[in-house]
N, CA, C and O atoms as a DFTB+ gen file, in Angstrom:
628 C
 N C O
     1  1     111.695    -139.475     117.880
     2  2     111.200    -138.368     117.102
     3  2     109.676    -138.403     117.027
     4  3     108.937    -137.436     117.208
     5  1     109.188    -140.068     116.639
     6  2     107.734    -139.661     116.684
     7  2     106.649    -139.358     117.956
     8  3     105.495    -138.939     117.863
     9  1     107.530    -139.767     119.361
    10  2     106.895    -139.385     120.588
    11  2     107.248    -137.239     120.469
    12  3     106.382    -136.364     120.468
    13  1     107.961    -137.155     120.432
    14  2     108.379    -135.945     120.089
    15  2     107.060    -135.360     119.588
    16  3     106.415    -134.681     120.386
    17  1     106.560    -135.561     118.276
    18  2     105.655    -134.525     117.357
    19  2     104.383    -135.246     117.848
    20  3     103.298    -134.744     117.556
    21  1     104.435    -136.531     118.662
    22  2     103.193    -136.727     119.275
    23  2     102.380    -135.838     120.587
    24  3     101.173    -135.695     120.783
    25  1     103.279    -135.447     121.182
    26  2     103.585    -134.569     122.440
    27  2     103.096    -133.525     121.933
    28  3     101.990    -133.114     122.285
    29  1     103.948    -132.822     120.881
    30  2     103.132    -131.143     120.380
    31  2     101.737    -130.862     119.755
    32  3     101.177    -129.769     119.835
    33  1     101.204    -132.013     119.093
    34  2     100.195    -132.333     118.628
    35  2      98.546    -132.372     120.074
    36  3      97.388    -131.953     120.076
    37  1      99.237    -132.953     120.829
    38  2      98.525    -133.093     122.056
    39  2      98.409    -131.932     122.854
    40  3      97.391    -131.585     123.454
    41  1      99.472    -131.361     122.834
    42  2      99.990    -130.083     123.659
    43  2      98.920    -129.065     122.438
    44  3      97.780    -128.651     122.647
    45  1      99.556    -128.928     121.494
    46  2      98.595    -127.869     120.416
    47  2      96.979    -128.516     120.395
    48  3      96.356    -127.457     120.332
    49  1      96.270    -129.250     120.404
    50  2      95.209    -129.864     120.863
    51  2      94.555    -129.026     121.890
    52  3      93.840    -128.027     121.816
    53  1      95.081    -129.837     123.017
    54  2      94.795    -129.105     124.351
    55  2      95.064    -127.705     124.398
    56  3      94.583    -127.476     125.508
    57  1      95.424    -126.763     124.052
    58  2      95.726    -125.524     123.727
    59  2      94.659    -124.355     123.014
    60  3      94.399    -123.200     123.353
    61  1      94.217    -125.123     121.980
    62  2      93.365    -124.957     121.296
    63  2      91.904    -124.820     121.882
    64  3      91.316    -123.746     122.004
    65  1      91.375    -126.123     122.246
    66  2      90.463    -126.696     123.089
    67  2      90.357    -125.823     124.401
    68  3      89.490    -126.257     125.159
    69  1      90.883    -124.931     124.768
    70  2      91.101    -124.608     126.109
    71  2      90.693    -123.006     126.032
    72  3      89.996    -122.330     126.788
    73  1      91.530    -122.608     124.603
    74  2      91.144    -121.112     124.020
    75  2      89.690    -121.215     123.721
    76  3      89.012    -120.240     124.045
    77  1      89.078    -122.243     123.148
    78  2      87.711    -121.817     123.077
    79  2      86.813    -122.424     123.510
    80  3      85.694    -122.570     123.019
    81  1      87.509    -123.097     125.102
    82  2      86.672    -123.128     126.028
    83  2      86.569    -121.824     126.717
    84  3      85.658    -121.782     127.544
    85  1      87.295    -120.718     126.582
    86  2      88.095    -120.153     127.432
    87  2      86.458    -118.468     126.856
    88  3      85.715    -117.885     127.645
    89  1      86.544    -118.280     125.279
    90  2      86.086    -117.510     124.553
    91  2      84.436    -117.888     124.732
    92  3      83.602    -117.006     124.936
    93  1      84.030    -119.568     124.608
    94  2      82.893    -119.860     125.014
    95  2      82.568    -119.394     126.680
    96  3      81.362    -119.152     126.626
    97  1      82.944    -119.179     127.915
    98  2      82.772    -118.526     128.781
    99  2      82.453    -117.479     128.832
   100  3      81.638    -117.112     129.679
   101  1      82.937    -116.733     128.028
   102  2      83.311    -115.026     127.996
   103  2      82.356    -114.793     127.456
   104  3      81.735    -113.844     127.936
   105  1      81.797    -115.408     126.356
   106  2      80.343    -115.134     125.528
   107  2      79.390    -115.498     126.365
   108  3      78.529    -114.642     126.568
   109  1      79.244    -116.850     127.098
   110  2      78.108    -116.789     127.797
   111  2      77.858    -116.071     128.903
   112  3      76.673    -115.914     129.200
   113  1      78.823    -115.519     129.696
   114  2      79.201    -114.447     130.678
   115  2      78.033    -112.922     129.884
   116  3      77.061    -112.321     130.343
   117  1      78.764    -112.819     128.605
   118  2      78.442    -111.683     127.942
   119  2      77.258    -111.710     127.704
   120  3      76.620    -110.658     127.651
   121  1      76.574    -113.134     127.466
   122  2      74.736    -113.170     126.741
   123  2      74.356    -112.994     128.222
   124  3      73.810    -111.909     128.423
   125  1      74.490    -113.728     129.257
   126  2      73.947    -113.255     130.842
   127  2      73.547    -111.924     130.935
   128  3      72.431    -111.411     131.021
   129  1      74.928    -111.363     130.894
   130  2      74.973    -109.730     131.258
   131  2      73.980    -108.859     130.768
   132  3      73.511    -107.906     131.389
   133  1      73.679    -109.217     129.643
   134  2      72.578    -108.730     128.603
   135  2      71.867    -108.975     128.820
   136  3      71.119    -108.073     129.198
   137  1      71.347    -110.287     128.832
   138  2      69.754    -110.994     129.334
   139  2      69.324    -109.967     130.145
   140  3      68.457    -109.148     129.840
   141  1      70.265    -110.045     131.733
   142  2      69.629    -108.726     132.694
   143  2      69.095    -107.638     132.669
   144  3      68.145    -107.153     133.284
   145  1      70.017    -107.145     131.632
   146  2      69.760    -105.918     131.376
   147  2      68.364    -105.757     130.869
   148  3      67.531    -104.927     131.232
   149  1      68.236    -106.834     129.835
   150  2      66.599    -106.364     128.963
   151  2      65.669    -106.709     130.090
   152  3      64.613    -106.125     130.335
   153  1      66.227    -107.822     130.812
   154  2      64.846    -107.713     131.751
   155  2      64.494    -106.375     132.558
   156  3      63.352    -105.981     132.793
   157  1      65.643    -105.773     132.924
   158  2      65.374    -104.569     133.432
   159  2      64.365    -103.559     132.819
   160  3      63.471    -102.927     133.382
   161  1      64.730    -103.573     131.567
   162  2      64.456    -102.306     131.107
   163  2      63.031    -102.684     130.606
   164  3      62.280    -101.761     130.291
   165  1      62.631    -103.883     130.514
   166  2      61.684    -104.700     129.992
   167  2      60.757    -104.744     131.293
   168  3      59.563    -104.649     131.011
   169  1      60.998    -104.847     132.447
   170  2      60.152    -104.799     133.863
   171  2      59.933    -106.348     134.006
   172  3      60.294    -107.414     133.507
   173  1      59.263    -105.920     134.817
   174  2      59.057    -107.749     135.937
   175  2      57.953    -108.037     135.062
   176  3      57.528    -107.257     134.211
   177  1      57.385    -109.489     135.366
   178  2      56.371    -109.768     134.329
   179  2      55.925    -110.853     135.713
   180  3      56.628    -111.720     136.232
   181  1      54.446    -110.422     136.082
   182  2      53.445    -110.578     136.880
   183  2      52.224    -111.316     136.508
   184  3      51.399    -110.718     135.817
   185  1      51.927    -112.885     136.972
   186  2      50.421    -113.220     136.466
   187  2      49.360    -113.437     137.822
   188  3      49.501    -113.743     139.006
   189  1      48.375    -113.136     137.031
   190  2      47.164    -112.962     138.016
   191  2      46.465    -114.087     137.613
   192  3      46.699    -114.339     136.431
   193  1      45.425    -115.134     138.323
   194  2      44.916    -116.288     138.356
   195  2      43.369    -115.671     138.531
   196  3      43.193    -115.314     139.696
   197  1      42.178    -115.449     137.655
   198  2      41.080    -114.654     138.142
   199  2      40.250    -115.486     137.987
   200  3      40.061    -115.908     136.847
   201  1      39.574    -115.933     138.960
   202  2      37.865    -117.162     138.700
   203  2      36.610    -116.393     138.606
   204  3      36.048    -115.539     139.292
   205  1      36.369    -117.047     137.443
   206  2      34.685    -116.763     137.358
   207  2      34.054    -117.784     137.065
   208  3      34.323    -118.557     136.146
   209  1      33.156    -117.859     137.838
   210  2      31.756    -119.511     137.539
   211  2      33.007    -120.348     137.854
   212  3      33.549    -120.244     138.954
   213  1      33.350    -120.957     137.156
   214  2      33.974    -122.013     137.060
   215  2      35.298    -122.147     136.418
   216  3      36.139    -123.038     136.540
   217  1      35.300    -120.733     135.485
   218  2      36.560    -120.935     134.858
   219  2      37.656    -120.188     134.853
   220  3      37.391    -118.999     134.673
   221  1      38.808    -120.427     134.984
   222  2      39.547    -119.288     135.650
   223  2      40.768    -119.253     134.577
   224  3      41.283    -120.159     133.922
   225  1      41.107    -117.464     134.667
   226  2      41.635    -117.090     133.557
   227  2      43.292    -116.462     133.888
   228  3      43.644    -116.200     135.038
   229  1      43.979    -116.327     132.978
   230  2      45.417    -115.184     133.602
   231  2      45.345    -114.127     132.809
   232  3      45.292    -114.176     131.580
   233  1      45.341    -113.100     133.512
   234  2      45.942    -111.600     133.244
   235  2      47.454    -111.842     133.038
   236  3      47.952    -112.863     133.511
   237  1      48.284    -110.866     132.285
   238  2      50.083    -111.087     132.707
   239  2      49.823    -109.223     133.122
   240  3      48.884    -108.626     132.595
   241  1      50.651    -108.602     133.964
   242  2      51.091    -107.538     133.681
   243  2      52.870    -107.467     133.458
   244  3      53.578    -108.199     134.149
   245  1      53.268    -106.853     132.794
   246  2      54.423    -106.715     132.853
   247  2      54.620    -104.929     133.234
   248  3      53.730    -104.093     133.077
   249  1      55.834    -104.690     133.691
   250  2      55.863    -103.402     134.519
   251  2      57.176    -102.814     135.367
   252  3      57.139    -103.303     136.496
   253  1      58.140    -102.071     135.228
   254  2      59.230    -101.615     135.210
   255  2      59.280    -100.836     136.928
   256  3      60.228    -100.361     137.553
   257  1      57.494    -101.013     137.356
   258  2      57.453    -100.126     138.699
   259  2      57.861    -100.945     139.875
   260  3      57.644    -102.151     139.992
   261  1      58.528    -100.109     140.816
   262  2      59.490    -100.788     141.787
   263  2      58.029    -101.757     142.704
   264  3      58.521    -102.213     143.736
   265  1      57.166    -101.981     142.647
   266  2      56.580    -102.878     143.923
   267  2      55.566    -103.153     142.459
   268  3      55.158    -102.541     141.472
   269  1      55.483    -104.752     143.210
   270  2      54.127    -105.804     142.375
   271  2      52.511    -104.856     142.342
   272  3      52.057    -104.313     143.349
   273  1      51.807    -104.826     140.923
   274  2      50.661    -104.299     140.779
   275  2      49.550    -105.162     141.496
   276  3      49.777    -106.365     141.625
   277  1      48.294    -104.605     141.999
   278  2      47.530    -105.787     142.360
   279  2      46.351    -105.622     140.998
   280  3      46.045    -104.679     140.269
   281  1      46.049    -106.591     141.068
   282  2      45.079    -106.822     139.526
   283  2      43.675    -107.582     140.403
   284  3      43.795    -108.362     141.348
   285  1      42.662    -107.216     139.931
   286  2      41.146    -107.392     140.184
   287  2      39.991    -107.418     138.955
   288  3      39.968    -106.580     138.053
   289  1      39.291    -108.236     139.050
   290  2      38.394    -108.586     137.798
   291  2      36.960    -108.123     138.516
   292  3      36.755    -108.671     139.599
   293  1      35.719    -106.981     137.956
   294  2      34.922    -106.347     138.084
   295  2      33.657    -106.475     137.028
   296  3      33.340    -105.638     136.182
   297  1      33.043    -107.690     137.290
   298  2      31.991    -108.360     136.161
   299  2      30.845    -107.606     136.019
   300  3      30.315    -107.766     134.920
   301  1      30.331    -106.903     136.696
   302  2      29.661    -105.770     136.798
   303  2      29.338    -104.980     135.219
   304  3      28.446    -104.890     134.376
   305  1      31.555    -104.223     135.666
   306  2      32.175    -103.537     134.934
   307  2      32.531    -103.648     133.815
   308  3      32.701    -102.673     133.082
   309  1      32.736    -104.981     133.420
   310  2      33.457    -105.779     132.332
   311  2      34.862    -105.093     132.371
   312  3      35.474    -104.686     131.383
   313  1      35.403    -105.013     134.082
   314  2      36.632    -104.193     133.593
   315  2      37.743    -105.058     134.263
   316  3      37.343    -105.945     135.017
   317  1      39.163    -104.906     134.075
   318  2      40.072    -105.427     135.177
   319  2      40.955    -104.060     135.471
   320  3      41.625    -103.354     134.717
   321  1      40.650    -103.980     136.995
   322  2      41.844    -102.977     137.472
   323  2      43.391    -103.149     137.731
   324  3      43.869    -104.227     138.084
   325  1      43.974    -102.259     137.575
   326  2      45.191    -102.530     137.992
   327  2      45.630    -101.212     138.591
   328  3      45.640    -100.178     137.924
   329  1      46.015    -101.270     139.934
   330  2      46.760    -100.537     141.070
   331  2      48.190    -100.642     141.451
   332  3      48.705    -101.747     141.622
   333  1      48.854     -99.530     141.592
   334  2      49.971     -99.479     141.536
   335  2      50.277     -98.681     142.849
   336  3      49.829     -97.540     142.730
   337  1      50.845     -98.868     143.980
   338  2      51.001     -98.353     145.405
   339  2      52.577     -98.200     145.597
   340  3      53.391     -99.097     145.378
   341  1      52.850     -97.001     146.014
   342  2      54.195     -96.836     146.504
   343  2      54.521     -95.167     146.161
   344  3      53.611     -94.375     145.919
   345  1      55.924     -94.794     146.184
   346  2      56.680     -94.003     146.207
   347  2      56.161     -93.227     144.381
   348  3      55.746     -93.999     143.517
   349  1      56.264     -91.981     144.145
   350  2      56.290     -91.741     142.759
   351  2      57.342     -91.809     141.986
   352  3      58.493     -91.658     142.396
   353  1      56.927     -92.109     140.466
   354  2      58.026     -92.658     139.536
   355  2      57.339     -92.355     138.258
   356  3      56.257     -91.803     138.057
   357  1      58.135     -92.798     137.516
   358  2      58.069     -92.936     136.259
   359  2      58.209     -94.382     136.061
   360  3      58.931     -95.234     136.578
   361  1      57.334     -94.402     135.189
   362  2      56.917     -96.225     134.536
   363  2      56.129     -96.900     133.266
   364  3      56.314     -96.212     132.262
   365  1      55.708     -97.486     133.139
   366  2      55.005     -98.281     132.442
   367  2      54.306     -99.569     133.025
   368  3      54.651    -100.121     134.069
   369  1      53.068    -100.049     132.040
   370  2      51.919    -101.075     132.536
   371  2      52.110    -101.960     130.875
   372  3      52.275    -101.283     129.860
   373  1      52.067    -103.228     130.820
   374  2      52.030    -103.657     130.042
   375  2      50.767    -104.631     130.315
   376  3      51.322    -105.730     130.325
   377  1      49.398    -104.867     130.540
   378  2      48.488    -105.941     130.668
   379  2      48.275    -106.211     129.582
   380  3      48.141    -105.444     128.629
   381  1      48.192    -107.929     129.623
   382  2      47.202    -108.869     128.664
   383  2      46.226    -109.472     129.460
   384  3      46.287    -110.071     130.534
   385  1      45.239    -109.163     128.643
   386  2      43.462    -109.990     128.924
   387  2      43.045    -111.229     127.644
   388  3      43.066    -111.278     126.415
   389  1      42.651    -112.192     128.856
   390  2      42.501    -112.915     127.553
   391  2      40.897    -112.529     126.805
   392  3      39.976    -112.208     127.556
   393  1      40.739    -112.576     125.720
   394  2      39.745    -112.155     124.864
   395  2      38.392    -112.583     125.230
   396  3      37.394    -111.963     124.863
   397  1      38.357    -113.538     125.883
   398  2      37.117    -114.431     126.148
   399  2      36.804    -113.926     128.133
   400  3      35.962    -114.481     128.839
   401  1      37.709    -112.829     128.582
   402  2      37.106    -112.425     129.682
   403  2      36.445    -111.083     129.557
   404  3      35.293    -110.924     129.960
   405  1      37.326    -109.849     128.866
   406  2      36.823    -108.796     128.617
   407  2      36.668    -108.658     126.706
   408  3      37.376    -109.488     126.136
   409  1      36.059    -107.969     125.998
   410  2      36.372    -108.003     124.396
   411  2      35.129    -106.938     124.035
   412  3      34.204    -106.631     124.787
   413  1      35.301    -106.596     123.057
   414  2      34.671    -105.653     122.436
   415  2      35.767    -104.502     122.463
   416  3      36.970    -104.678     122.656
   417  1      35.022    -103.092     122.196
   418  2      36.147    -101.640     122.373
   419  2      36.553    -102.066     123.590
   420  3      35.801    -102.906     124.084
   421  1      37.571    -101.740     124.286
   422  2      38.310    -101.378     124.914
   423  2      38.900    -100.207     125.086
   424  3      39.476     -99.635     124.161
   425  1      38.804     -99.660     126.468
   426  2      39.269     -98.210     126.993
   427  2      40.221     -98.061     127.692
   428  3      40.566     -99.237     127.808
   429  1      40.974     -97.456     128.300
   430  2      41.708     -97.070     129.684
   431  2      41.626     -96.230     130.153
   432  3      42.147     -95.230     129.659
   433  1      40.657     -96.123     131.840
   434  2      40.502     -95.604     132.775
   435  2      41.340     -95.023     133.477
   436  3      41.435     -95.721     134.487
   437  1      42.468     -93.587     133.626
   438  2      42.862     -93.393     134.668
   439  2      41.955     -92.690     135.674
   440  3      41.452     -91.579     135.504
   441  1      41.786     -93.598     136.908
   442  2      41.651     -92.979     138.286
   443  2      39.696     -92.971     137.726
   444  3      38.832     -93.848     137.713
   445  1      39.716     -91.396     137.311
   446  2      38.156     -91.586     136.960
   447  2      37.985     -91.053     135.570
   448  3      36.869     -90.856     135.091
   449  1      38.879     -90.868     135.056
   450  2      38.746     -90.717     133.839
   451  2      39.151     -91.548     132.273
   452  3      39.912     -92.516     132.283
   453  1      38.712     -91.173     131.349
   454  2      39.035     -91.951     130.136
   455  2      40.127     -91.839     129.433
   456  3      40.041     -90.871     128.677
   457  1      41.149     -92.418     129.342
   458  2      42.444     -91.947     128.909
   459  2      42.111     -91.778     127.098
   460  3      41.340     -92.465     126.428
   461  1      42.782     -90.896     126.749
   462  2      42.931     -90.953     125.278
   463  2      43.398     -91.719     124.473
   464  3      44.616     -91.840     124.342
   465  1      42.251     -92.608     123.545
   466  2      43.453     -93.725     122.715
   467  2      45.149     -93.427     121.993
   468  3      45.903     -94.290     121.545
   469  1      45.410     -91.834     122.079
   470  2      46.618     -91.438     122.191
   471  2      47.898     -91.616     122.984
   472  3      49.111     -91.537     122.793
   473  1      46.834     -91.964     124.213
   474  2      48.282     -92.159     125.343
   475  2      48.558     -93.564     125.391
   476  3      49.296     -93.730     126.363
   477  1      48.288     -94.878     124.712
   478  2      48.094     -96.152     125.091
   479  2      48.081     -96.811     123.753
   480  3      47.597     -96.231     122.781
   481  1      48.751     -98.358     123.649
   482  2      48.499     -98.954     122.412
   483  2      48.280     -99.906     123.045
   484  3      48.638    -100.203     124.185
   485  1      47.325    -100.730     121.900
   486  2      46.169    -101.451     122.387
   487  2      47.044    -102.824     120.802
   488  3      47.485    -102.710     119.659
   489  1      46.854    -103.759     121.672
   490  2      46.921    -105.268     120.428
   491  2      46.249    -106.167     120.689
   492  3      45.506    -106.289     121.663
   493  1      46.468    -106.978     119.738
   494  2      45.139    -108.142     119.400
   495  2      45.563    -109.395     118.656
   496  3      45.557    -109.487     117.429
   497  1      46.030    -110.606     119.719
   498  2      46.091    -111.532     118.439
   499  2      45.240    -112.721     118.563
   500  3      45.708    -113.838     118.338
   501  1      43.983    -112.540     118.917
   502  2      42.698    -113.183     118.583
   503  2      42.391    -113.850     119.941
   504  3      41.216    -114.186     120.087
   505  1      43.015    -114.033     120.692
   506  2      43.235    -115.111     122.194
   507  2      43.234    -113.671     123.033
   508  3      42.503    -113.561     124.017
   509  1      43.999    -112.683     122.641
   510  2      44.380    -111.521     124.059
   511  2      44.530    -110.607     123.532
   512  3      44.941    -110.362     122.398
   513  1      43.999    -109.639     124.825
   514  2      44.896    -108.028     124.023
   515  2      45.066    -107.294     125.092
   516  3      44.536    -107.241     126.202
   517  1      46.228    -106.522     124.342
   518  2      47.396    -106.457     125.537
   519  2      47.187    -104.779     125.172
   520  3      46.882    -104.418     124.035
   521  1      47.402    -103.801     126.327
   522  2      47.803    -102.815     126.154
   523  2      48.918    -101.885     127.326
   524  3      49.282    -102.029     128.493
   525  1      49.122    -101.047     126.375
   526  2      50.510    -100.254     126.754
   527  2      50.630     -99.467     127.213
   528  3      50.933     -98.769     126.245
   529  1      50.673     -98.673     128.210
   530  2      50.747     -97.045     128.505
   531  2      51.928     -97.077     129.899
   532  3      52.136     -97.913     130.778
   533  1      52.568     -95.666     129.565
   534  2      53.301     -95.301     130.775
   535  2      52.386     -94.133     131.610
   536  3      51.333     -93.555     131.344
   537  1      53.303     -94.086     132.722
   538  2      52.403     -92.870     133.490
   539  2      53.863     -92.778     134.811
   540  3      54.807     -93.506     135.121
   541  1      53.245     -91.275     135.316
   542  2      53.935     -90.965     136.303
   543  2      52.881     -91.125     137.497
   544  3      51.651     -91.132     137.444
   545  1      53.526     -91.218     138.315
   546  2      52.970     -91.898     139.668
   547  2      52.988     -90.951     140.512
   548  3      53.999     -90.981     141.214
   549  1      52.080     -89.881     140.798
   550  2      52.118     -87.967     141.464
   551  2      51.225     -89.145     142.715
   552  3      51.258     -88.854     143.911
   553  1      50.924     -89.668     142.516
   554  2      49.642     -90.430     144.376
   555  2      50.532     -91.440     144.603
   556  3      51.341     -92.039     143.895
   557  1      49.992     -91.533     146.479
   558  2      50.353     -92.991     146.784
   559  2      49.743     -94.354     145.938
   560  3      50.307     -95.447     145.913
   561  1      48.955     -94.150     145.521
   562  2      47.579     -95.100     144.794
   563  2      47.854     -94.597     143.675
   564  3      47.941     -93.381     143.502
   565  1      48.080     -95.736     142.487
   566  2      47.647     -95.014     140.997
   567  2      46.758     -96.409     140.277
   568  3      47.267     -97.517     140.107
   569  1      45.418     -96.056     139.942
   570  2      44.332     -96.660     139.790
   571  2      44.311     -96.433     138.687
   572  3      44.364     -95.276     138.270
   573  1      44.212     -97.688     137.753
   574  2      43.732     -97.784     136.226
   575  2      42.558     -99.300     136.224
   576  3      42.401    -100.284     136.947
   577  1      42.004     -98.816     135.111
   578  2      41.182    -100.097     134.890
   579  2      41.172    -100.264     133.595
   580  3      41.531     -99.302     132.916
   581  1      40.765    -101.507     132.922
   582  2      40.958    -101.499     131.710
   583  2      39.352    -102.348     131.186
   584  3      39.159    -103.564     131.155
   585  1      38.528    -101.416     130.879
   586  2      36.727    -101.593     130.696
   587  2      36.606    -102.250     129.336
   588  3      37.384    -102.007     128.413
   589  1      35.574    -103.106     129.261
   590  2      35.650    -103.708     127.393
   591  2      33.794    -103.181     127.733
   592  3      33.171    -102.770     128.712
   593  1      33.529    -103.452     126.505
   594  2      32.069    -103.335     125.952
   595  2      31.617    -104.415     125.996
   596  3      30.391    -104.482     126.072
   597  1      32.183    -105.324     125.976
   598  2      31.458    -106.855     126.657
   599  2      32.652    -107.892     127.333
   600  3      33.860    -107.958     127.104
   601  1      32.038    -108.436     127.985
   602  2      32.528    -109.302     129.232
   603  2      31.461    -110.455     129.781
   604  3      30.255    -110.702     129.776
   605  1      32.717    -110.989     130.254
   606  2      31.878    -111.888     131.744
   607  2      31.548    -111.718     132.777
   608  3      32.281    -112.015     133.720
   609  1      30.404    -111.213     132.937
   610  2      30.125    -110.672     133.939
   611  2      29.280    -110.907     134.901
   612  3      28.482    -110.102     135.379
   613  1      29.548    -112.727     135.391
   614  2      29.546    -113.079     136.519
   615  2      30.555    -112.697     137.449
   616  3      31.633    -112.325     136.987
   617  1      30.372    -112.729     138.791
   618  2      30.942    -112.229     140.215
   619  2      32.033    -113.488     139.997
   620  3      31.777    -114.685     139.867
   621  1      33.792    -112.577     140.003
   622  2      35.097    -113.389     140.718
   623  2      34.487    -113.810     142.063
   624  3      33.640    -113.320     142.810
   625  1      35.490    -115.257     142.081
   626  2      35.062    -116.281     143.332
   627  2      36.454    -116.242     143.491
   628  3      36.990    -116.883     144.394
């Protein structure tokens, strides 16, 4: 008798153990599935390595547009561009600068003009600032720059 209720005990054990191994799969299956998704909708997230004098900095862009942005630092300008090449779309630009390459006001340049602080949000948490804008992509080339009022503006090496 007591091998008996030892058996069901083991059996209900293993049973148990198995259901929520079974439910733990299915959830992590389920957090995956999701993860993807936000990255999607969230865009690729892109860093740029930019030298000046001696010290070299990262841009991130993040960006939902089907081909990689190229990013360029313009000491001149106190600006960093960002170009977007391909097919037209609909999208978004997410860049961060770190504070100590471009700083002061900050603008956004489309092409040759000054975008309206309406179309774009701009943040700041003391190290970087990051700003936001979507745009449709009517050119093969879509040229933005992002200009500060002061910079480093020694020549990228």
């Amino acid at each position: 008798m007591t091998f008996i209720i030892g058996d069901y005990v083991k059996k209900s054990f293993l049973l148990v153990f198995l259901i929520i191994m079974v439910i733990g799969l299915v959830m992590t299956g389920i957090f995956l599935i999701d993860l993807a998704d936000d990255e999607t909708s969230e865009g690729k997230l892109y860093r740029f390595l930019i030298s000046v004098d001696s010290k070299t900095y990262m841009v991130t862009v993040r960006s939902n547009y089907s081909s990689a942005p190229e990013v360029s630092y313009f000491g001149l300008d106190k600006s960093v561009s960002v170009d977007f090449i391909g097919d037209p779309e609909n999208a978004f630009c997410n860049i961060t600068i770190p504070a100590d390459l471009i700083w002061g006001e900050l603008s956004v340049i489309d092409k040759y003009y000054k975008m309206s602080d309406t179309y774009y949000t701009q943040s700041n948490n003391s190290t970087h600032n990051s700003l936001y804008f979507a745009f449709n992509q009517i050119a093969l080339t879509k040229h933005f720059e992002i200009k500060g009022t002061e910079g480093v503006s020694a020549f990228p090496t």
